[in-house]
C-alpha positions in Angstrom: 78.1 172.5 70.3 75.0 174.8 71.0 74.0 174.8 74.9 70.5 173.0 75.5 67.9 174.7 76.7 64.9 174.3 79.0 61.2 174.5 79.8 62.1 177.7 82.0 62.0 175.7 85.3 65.2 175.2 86.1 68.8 175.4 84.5 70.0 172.8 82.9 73.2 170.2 83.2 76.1 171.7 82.0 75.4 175.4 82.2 73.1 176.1 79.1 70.7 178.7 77.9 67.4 178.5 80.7 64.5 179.4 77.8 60.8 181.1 79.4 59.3 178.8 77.4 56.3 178.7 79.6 56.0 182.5 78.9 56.4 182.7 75.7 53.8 179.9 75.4 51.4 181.9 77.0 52.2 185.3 75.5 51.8 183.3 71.7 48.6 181.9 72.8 47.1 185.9 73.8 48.4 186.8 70.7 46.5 184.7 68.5 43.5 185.1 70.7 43.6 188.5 70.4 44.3 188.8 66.1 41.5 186.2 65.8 39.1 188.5 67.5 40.4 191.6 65.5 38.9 194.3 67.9 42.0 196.6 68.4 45.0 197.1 65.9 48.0 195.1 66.2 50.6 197.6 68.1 48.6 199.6 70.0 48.1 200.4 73.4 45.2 198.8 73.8 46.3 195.9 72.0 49.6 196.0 74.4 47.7 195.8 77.3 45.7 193.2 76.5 48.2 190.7 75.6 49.9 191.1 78.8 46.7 190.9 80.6 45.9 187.3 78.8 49.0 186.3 78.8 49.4 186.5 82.5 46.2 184.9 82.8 47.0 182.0 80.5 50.7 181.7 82.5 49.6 182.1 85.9 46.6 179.5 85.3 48.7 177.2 84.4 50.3 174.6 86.6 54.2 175.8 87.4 55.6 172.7 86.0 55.6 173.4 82.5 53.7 175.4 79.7 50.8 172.9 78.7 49.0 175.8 77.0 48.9 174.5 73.4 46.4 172.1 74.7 44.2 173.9 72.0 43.2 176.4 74.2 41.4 174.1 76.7 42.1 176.6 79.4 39.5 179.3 77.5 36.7 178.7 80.3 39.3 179.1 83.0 40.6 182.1 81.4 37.1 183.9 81.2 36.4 182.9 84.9 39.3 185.1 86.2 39.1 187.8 83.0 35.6 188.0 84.2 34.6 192.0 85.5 33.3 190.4 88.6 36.7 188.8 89.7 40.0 190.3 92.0 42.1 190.1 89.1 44.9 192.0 90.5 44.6 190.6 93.6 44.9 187.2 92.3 47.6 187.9 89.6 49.7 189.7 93.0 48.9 186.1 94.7 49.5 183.7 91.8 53.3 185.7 91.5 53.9 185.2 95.5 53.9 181.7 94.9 55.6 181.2 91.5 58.0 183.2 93.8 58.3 181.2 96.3 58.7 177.9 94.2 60.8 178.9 91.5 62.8 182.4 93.1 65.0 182.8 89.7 62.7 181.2 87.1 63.4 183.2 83.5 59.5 183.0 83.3 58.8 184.6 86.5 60.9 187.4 85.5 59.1 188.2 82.5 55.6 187.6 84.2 56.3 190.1 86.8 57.8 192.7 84.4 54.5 192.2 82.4 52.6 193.0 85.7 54.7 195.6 86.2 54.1 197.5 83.7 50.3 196.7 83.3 49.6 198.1 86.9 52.4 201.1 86.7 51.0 202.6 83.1 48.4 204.8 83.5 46.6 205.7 80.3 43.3 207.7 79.5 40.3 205.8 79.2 36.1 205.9 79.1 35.4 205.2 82.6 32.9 202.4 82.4 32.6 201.6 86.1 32.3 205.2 87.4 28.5 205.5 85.9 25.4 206.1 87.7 22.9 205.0 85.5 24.3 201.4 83.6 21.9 200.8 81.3 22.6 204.4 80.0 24.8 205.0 76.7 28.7 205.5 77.1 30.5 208.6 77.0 33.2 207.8 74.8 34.4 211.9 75.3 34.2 211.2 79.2 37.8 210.1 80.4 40.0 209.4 83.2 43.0 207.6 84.4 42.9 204.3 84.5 45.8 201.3 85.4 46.6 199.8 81.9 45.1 196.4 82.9 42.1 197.9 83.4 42.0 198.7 79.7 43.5 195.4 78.6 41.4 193.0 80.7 37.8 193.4 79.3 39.9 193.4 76.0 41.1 189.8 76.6 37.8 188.8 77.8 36.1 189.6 75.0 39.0 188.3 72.7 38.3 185.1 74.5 34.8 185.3 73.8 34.8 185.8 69.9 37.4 183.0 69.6 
């Protein structure tokens, strides 16, 4: 008999399989945001770092009881509010983890959220810098780069990916 698994909050009676499923909920729903809107290829960097940037979003947003994400993407307003380029997005993804932390220490979805974090504040990639100009109403630069934090290339992609949807 196959173990059963679970939502990813907890193990389960009888020592079976604990599933992320509230991860991979949320990483499914970035992905089809972010095909729908078609703006980077599939595989890419840029594509890579945006899917962990929404799909962060999308889990963290979400209430830690269980992944209610295919809610046909009723969350999209919430998910622009903190994609938005005004908002402490690391700040509140480093604050959202504390507390998944604290209520759920060896969640397999915590794991997997944190890795994602991870690796979208320790990859450094090469970039247009589009908040270091002086003028903003002035074209971009495209051949004007510097180092930038990978979720600071994959964040204005999810917003706009949210946007087009």
């Amino acid at each position: 008999m196959l173990p059963e698994s679970t939502n990813g909050t907890g193990g389960t009676s009888g020592g079976g399989l604990a599933v992320p499923m509230a991860w991979l909920c949320a990483e499914y729903l970035a992905d089809e945001v972010l095909r729908a809107a078609a703006l980077v290829a599939p595989g890419s960097l840029e594509y890579r770092a945006g899917l962990q940037a929404l799909a962060l979003t999308v889990h963290l947003t979400e209430e830690p009881e269980g992944p209610d994400g295919l809610r046909a993407l009723g969350g999209t307003d919430e998910w622009l509010r903190h994609t938005a380029y005004d908002r402490p997005w690391p700040h509140w993804v480093a604050e959202r983890l504390t507390a998944r932390r604290a209520a759920d220490p060896g969640g397999p979805d915590l794991a997997l959220a944190e890795a994602a974090w991870r690796r979208l504040r320790d990859t450094w990639v090469r970039a247009t810098d589009l908040d270091g100009r002086d003028d903003p109403g002035a074209p971009v630069d495209e051949d004007e780069q510097i180092w930038l934090p990978a979720w600071k290339l994959g964040l204005p992609l999810a917003h706009l990916s949210l946007h087009l949807r």
